[in-house]
PASEBA-1860 file (N, C-alpha, C; in nm, 3 decimals):
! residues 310
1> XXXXXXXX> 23.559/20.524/10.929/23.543/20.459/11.058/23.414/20.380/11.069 ~ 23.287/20.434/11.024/23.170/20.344/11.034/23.185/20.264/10.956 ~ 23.281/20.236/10.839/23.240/20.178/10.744/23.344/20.033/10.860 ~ 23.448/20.093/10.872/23.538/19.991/10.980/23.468/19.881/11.059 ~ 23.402/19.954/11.114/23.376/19.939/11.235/23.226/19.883/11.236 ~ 23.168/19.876/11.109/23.086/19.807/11.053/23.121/19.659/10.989 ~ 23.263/19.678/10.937/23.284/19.512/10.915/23.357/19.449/10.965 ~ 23.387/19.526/11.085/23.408/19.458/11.219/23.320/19.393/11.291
9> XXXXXXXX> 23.198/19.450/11.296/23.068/19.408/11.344/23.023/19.251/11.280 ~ 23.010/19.298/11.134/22.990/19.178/11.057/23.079/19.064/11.085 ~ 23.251/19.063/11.091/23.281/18.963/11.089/23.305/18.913/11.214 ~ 23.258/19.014/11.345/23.255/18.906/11.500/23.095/18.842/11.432 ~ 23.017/18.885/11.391/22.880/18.806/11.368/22.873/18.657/11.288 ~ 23.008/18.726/11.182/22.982/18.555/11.115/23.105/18.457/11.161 ~ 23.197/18.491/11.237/23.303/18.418/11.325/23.214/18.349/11.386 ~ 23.121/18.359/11.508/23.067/18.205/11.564/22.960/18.137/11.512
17> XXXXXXXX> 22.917/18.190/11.377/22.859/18.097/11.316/22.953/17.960/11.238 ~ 23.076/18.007/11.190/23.169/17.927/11.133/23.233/17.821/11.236 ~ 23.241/17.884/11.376/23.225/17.754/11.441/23.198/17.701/11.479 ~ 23.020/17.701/11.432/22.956/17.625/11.502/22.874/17.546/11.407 ~ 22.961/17.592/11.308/22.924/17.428/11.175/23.029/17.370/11.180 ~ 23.167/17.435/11.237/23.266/17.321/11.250/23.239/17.239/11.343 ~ 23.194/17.264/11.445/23.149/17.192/11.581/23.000/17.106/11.542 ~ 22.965/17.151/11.462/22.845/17.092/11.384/22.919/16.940/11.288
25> XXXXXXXX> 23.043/16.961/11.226/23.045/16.878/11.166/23.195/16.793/11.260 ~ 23.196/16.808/11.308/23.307/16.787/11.425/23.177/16.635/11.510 ~ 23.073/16.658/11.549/22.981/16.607/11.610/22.935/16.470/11.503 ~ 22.914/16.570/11.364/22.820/16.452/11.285/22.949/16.357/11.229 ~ 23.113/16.362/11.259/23.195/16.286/11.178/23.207/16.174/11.321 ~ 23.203/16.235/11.432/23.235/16.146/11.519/23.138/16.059/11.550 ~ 22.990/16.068/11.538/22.881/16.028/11.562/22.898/15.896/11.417 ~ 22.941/15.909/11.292/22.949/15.849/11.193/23.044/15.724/11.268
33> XXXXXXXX> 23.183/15.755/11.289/23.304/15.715/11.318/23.216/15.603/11.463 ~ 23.124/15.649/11.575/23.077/15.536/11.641/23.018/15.438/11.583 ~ 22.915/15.529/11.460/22.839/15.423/11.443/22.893/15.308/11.362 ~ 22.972/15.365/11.310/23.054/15.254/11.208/23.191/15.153/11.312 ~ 23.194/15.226/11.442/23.255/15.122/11.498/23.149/15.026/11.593 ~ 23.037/15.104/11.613/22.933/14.946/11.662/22.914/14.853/11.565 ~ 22.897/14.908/11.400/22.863/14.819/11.314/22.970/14.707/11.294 ~ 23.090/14.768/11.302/23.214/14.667/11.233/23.249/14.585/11.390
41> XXXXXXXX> 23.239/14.605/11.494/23.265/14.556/11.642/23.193/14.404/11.686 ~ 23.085/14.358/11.551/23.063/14.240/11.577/23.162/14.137/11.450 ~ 23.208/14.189/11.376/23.247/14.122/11.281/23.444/14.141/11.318 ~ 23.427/14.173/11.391/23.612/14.224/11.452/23.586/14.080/11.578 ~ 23.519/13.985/11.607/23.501/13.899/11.684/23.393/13.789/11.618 ~ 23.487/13.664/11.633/23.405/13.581/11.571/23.414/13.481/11.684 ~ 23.275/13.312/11.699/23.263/13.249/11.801/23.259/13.153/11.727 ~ 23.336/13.048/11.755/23.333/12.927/11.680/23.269/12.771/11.798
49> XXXXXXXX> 23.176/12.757/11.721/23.102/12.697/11.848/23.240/12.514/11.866 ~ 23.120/12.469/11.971/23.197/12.356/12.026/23.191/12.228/11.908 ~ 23.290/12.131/11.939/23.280/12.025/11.820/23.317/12.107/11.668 ~ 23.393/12.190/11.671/23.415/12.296/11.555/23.516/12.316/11.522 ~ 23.581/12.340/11.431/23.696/12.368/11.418/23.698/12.560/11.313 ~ 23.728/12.655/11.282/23.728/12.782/11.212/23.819/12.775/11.119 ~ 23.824/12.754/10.969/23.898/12.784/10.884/23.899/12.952/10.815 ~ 24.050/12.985/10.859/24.063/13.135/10.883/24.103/13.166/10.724
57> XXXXXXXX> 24.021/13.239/10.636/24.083/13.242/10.519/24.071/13.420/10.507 ~ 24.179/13.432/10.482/24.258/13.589/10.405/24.224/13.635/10.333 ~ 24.095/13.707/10.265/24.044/13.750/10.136/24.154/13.832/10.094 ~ 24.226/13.895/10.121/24.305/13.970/10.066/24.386/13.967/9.989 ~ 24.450/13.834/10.074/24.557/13.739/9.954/24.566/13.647/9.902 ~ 24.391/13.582/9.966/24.350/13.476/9.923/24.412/13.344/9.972 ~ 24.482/13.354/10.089/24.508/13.295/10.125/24.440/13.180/10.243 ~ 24.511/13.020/10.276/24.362/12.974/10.398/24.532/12.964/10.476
65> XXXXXXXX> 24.430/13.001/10.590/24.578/13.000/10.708/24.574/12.800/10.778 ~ 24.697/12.798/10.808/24.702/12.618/10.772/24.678/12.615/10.878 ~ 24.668/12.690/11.040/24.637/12.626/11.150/24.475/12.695/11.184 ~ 24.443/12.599/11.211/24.260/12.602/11.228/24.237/12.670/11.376 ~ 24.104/12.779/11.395/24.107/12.794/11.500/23.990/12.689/11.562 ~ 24.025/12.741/11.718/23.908/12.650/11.823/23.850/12.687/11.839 ~ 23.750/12.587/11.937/23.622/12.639/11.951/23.661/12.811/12.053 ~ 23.579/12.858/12.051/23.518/12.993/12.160/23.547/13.140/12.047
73> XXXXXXXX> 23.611/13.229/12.150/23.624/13.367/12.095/23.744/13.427/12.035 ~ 23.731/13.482/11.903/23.843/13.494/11.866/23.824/13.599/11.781 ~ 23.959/13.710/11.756/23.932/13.814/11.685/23.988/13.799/11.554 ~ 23.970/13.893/11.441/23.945/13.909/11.311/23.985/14.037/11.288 ~ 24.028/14.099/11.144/23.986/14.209/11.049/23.885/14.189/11.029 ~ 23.772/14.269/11.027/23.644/14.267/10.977/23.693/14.314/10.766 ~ 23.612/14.240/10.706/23.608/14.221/10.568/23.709/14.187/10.503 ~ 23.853/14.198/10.582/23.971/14.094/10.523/23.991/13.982/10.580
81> XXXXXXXX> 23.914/13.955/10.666/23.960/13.805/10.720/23.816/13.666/10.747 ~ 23.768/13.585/10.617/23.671/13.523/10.653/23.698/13.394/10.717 ~ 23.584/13.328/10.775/23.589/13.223/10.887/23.485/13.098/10.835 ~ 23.518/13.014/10.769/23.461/12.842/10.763/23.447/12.707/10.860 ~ 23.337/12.734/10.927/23.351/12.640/11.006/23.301/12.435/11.003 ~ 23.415/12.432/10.984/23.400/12.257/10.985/23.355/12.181/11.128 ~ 23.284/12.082/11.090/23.257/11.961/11.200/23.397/11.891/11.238 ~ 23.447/11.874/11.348/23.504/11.731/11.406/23.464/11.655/11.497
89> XXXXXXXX> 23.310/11.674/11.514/23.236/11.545/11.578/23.227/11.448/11.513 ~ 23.171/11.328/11.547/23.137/11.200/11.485/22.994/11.255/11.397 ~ 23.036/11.275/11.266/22.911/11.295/11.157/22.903/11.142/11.102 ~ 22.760/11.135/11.039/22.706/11.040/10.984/22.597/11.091/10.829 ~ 22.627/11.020/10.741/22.572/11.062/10.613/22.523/10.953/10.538 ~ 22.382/10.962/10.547/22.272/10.892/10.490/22.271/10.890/10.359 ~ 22.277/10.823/10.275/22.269/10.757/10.136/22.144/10.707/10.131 ~ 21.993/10.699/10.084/21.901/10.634/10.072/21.811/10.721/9.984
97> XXXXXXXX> 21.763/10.628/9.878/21.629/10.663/9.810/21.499/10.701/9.903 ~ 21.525/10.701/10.043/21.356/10.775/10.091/21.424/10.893/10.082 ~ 21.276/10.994/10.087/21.329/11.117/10.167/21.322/11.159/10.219 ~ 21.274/11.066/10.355/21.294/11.097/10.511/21.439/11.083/10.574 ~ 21.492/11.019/10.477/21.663/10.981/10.575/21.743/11.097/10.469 ~ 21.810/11.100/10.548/21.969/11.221/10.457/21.908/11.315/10.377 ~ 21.890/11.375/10.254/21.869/11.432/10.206/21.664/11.456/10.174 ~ 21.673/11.550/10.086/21.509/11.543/10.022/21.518/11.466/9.936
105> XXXXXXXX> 21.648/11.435/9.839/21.677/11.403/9.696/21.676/11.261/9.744 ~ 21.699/11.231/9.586/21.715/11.057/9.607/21.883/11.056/9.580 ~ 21.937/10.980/9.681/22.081/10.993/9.728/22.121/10.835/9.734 ~ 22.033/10.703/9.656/22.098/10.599/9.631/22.159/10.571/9.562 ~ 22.280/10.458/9.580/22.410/10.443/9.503/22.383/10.323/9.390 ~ 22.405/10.364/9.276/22.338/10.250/9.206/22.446/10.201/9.095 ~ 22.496/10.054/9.087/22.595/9.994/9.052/22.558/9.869/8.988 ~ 22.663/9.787/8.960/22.647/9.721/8.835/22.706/9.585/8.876
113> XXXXXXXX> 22.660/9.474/8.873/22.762/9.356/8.928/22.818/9.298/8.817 ~ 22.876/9.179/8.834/22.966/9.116/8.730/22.837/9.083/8.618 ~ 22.726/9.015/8.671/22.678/9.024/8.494/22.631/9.108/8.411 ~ 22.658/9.189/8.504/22.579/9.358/8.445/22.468/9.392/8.490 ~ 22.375/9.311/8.623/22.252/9.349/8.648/22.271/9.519/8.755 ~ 22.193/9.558/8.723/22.174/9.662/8.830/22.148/9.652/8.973 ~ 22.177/9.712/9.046/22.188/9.701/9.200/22.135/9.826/9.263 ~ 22.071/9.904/9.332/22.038/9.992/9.385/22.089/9.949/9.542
121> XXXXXXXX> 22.158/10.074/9.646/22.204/10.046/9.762/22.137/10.185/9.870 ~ 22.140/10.147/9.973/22.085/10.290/10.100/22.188/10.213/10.133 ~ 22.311/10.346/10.187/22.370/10.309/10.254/22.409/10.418/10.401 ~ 22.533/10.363/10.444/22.534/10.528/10.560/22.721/10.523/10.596 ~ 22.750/10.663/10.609/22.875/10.658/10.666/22.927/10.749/10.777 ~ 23.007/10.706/10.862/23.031/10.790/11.008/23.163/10.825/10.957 ~ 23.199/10.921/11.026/23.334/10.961/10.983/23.358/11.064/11.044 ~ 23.490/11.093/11.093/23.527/11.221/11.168/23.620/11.279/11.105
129> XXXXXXXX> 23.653/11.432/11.094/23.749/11.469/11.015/23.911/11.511/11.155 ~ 23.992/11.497/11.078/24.118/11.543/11.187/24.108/11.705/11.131 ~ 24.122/11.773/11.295/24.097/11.926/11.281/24.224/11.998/11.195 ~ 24.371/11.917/11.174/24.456/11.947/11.172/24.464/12.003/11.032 ~ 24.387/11.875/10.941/24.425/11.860/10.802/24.264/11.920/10.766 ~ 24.177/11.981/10.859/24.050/12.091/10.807/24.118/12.208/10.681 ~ 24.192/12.271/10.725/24.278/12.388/10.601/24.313/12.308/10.464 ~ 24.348/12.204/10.491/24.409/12.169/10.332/24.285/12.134/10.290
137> XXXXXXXX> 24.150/12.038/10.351/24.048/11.998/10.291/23.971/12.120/10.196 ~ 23.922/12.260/10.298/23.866/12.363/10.249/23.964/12.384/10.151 ~ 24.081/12.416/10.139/24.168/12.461/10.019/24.153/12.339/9.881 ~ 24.102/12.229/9.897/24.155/12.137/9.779/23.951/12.175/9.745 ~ 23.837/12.195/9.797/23.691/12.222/9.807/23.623/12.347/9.767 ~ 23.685/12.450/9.852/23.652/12.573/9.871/23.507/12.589/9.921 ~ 23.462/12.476/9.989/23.299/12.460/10.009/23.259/12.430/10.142 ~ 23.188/12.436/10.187/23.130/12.380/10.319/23.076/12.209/10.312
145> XXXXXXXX> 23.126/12.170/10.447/23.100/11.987/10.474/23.009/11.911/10.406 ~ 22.885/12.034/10.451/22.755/11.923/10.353/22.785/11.907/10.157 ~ 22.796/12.026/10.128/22.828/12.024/9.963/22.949/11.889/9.965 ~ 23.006/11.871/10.021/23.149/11.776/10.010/23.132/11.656/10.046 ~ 23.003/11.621/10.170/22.968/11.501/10.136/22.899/11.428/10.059 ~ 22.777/11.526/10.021/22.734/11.544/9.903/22.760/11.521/9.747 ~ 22.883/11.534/9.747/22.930/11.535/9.657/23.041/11.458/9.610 ~ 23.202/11.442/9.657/23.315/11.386/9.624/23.277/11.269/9.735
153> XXXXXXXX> 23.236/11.301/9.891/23.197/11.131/9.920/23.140/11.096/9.928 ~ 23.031/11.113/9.827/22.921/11.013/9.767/22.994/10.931/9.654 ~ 23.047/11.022/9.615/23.131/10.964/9.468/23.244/10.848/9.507 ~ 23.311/10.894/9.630/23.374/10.782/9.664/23.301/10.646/9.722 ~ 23.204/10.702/9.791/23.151/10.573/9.801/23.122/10.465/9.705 ~ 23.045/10.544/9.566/23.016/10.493/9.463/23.110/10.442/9.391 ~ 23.217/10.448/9.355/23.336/10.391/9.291/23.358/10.231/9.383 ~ 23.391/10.279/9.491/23.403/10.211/9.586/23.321/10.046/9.591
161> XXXXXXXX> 23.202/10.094/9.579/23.108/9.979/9.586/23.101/9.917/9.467 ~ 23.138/9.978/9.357/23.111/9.917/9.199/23.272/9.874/9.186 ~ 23.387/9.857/9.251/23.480/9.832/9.245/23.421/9.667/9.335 ~ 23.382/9.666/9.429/23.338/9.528/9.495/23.238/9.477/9.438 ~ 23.109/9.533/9.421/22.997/9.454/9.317/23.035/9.394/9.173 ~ 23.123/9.491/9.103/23.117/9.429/9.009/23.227/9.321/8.973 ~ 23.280/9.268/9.058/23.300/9.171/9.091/23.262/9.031/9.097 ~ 23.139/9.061/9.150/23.080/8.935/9.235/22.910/8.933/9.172
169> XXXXXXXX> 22.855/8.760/9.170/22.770/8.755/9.101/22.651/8.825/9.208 ~ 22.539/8.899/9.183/22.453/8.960/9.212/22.373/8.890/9.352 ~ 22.332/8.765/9.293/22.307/8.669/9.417/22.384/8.656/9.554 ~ 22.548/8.659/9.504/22.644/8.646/9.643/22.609/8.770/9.746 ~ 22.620/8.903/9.646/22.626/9.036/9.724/22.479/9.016/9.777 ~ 22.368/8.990/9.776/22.235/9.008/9.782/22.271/8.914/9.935 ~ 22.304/8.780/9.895/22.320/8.691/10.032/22.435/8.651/10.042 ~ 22.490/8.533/10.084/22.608/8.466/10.172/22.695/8.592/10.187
177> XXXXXXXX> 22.785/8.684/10.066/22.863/8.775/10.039/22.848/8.937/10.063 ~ 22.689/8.893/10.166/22.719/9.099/10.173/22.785/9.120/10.293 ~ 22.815/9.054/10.356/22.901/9.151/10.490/23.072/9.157/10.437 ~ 23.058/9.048/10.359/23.191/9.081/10.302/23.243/9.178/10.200 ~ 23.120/9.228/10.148/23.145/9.337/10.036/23.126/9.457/10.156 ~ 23.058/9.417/10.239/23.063/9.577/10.333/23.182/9.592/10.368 ~ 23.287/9.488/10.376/23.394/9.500/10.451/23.490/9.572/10.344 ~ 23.486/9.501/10.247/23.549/9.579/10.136/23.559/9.688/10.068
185> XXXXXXXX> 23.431/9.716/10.127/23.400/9.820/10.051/23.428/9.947/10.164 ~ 23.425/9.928/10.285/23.476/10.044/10.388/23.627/10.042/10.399 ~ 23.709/9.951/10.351/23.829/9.949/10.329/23.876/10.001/10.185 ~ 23.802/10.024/10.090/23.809/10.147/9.986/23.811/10.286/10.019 ~ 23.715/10.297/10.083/23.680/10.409/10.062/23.715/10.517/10.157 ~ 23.804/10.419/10.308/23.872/10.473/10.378/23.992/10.528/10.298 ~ 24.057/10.450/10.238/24.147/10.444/10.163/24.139/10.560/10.087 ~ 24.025/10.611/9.981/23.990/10.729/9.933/23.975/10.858/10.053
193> XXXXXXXX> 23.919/10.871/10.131/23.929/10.980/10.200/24.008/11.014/10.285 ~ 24.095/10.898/10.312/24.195/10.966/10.442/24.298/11.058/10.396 ~ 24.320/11.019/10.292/24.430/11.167/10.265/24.325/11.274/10.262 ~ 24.253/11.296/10.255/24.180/11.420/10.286/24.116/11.457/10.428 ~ 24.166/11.372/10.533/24.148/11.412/10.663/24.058/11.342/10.753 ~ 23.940/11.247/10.653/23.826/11.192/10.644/23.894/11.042/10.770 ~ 23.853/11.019/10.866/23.831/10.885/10.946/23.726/10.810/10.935 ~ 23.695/10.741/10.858/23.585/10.623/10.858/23.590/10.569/10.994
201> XXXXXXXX> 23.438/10.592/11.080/23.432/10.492/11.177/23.304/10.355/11.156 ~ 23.239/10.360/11.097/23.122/10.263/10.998/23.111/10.336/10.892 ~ 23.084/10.223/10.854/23.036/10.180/10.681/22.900/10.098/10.709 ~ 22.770/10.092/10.645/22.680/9.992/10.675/22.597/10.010/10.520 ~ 22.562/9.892/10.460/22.467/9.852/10.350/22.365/9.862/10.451 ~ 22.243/9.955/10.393/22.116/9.899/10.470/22.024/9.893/10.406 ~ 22.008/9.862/10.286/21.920/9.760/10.161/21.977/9.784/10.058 ~ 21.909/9.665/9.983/22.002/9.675/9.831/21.879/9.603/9.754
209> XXXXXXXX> 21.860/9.656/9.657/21.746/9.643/9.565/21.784/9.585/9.399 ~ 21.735/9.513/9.361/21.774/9.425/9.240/21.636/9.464/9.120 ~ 21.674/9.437/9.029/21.483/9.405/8.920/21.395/9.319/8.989 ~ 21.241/9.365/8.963/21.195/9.202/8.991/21.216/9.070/8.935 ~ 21.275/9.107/8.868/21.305/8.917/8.795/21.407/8.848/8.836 ~ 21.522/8.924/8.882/21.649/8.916/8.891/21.629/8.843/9.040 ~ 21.523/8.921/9.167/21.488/8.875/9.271/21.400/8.761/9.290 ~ 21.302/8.750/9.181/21.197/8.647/9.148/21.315/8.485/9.171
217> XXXXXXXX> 21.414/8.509/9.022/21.531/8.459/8.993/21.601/8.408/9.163 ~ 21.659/8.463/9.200/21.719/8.463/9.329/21.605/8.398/9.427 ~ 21.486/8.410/9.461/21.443/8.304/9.559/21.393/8.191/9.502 ~ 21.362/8.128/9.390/21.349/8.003/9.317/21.487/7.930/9.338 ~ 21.551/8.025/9.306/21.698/7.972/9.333/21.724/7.925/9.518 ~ 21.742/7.983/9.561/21.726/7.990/9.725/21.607/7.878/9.772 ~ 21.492/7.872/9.734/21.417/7.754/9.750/21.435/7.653/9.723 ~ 21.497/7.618/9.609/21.546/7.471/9.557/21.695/7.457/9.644
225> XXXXXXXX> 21.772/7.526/9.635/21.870/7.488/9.689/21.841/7.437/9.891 ~ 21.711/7.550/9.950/21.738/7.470/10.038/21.625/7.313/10.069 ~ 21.528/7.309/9.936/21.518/7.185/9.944/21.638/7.087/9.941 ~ 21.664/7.086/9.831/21.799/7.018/9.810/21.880/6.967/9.917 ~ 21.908/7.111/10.036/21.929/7.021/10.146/21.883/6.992/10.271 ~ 21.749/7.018/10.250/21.672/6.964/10.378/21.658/6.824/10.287 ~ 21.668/6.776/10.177/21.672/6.598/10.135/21.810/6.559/10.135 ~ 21.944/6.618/10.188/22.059/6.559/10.177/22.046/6.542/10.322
233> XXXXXXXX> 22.026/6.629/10.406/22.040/6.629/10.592/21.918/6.531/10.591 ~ 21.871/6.510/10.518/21.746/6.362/10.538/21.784/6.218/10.495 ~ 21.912/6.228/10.404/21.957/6.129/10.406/22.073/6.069/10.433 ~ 22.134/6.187/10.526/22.235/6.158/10.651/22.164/6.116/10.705 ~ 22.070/6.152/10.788/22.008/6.101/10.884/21.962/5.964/10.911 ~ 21.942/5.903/10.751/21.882/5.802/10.753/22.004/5.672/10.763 ~ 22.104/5.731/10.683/22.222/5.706/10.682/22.238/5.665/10.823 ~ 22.251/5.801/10.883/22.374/5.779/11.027/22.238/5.653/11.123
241> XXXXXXXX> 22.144/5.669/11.048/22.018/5.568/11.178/22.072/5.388/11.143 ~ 22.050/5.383/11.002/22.104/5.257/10.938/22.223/5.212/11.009 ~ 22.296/5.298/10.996/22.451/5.262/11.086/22.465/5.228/11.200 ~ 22.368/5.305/11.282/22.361/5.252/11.411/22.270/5.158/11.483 ~ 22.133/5.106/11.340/22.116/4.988/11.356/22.189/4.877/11.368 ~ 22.293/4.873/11.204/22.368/4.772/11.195/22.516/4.761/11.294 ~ 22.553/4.867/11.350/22.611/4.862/11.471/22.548/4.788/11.607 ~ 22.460/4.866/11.635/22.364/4.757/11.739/22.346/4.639/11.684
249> XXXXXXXX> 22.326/4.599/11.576/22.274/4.444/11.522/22.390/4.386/11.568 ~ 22.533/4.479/11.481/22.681/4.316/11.521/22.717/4.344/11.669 ~ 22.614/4.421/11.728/22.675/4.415/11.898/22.590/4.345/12.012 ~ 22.489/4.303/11.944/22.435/4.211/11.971/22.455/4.085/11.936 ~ 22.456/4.035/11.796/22.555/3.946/11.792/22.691/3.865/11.882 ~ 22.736/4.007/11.855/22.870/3.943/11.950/22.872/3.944/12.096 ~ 22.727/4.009/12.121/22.722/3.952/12.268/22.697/3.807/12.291 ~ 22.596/3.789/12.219/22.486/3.585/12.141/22.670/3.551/12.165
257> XXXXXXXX> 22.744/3.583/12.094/22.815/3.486/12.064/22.950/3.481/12.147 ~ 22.955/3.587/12.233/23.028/3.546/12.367/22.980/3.528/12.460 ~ 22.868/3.504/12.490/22.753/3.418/12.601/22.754/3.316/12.560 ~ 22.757/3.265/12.432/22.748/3.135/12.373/22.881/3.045/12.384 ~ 22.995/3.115/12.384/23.095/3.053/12.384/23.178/3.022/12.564 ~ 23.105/3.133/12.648/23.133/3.141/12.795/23.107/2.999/12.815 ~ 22.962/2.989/12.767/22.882/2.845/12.805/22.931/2.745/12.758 ~ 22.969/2.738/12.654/23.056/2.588/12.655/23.191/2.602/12.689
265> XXXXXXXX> 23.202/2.713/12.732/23.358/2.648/12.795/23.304/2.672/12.967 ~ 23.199/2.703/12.992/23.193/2.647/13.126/23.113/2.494/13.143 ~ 23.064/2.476/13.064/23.030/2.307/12.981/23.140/2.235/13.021 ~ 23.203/2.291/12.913/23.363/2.199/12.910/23.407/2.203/13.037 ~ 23.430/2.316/13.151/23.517/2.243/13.237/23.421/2.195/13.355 ~ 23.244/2.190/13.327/23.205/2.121/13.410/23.251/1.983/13.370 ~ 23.243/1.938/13.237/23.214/1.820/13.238/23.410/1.755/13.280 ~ 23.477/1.812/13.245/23.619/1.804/13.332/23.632/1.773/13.455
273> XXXXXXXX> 23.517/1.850/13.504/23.559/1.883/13.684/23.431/1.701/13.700 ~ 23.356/1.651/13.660/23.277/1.540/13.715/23.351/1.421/13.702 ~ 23.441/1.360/13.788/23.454/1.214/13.806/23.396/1.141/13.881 ~ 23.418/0.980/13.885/23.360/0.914/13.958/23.389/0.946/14.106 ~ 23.470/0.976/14.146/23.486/0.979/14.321/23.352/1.113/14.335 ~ 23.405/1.228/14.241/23.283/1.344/14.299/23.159/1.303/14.318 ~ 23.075/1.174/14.228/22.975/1.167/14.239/22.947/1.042/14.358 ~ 23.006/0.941/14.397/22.998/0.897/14.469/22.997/1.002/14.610
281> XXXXXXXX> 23.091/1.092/14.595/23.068/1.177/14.700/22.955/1.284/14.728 ~ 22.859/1.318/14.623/22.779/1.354/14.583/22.649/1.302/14.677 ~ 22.627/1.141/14.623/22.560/1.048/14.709/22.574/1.018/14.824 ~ 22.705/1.012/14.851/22.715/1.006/15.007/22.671/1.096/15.119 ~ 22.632/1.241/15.061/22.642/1.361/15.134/22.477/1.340/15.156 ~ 22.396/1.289/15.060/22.262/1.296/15.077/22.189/1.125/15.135 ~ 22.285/1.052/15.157/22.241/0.928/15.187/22.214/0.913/15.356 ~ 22.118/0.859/15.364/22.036/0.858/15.511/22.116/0.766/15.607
289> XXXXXXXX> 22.188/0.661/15.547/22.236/0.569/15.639/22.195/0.409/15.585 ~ 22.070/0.426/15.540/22.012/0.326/15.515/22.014/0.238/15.426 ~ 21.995/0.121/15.356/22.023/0.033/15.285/21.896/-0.012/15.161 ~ 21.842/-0.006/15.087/21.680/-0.003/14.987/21.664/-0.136/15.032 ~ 21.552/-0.175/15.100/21.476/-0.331/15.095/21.475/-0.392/14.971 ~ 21.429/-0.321/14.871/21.376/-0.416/14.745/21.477/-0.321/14.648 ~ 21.557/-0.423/14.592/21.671/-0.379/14.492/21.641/-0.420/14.368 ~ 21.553/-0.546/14.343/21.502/-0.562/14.256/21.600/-0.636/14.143
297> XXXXXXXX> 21.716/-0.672/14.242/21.787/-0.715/14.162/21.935/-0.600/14.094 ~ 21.876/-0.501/14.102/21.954/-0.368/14.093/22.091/-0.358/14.153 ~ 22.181/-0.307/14.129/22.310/-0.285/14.153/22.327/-0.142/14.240 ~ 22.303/-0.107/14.391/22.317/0.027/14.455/22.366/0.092/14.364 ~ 22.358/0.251/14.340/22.442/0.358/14.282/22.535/0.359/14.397 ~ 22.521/0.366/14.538/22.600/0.402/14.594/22.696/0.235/14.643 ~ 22.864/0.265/14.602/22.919/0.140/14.645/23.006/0.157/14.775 ~ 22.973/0.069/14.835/23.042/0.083/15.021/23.175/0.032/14.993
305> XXXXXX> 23.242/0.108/15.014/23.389/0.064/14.995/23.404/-0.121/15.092 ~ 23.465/-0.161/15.043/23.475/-0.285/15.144/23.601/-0.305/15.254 ~ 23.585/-0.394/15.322/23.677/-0.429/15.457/23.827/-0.438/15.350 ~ 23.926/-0.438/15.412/24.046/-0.464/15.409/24.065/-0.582/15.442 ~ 24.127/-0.688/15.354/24.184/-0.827/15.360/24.286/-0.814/15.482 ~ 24.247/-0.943/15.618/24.342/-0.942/15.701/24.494/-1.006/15.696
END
């Protein structure tokens, strides 16, 4: 009986110790189980800001889901489900040897014209992507926007421009011919990125750099030529003056010589219009009445008609 009734004793003694390491570990699994749901409770919600589009990709199966999410709040698997977020604002990407614009690096496009001289370009491009065709872009990339402009459309640009430069002699693209190679050249390269989602809204050359000799070359050239025609527009000028001397000369002339010809034909029909009766009548209009004392033998100018035979 003592011995009973002794490990009876013992085992009410170690009964609430046993549950109060279960209740002990009852506490520390659930305390685990919060903390691991505060930890995972930011990544079970993702925020995709504005001007954004979320490319939802599936680590699991590796899959990119083809419809993009929007901007704001949206939930997730935390560690099976990652999130890439693309631009569809109006971006712009600087091409230039400083490295205050676009990059730190030197990011100029450097090409080759038809005679083979070298060309160095800063250029820039705007472009918006369609949110629609964001999934296929990340799937054909696997990268984020900057690495991609960085990279494949820089490259397009560059094809692009050495597809129009080398073309054309170095001098044209430098002057008369660069807005037209800009034109051409944003009509490439649209052409290259739109199947990938890419909208070109500008294209702009904003310097282009040659050797010094090649440029030396190019304004000797440019100087003579516009001597050349500041002495051709100098001898239009002299031209078109000559002409309108000798225009004024035969229009003067032919004035001399229809003033000259008015006059003798108003000659002519004066001397038409003078007979003898006009001038007798002429005299009569100014004659006093009177008769000259001393005739001197003289014959009157003026003759008095005489009497009528009775």
């Amino acid at each position: 009986m003592p011995s009973t009734m002794s490990d009876r004793l013992g085992s009410m003694q170690f009964d609430p110790s046993s549950e109060g390491r279960s209740k002990l570990k009852r506490i520390i699994f659930g305390a685990m189980i919060l903390v691991a749901a505060l930890f995972l409770l930011p990544s079970t919600f993702t925020y995709i800001n504005p001007g954004h589009v979320g490319i939802v990709i599936h680590r699991a199966g590796g899959g990119v889901d083809p419809h993009p999410l929007g901007p704001g709040v949206h939930t997730r698997v935390p560690f099976a489900t990652g999130i890439e977020e693309y631009p569809v604002f109006l971006k712009t990407v600087v091409l230039t040897r400083s490295s205050g614009e676009g990059s730190a690096s030197n990011d100029e496009i450097n090409v080759n014209s038809v005679e083979g001289q070298p060309l160095s370009l800063d250029v820039s491009l705007s472009f918006e992507l369609d949110p629609a065709q964001t999934p296929k872009l990340y799937s054909t990339f696997r990268t984020d926007i900057d690495q991609i402009t960085h990279g494949f459309v820089k490259q397009a640009i560059r094809q692009s421009l050495q597809e129009v430069v080398g073309t054309e002699p170095i001098a044209d693209i430098i002057g008369p011919k660069k807005a037209e190679a800009t034109n051409r050249a944003r009509a490439l390269i649209s052409q290259r990125l739109q199947p990938y989602g890419f909208e070109v809204k500008q294209f702009t050359i904003n310097e282009l750099r040659a050797p010094p000799a090649v440029m030396e070359a190019i304004n000797q050239k440019n100087v003579m030529q516009q001597q050349a025609l500041t002495a051709q527009n100098e001898l239009q000028k002299n031209t078109f003056q000559a002409q309108g001397d000798s225009i004024k000369a035969a229009g003067r002339a032919k004035a001399i010589m229809a003033e000259a010809e008015a006059q003798a034909r108003a000659n002519q029909l004066l001397s038409q219009s003078i007979t003898p009766n006009l001038v007798q009548y002429e005299l009569t209009k100014k004659w006093n009445g009177q008769m000259p004392q001393v005739t001197g033998g003289a014959t009157p100018l003026l003759q008095l008609p005489t009497g009528a035979k009775p």
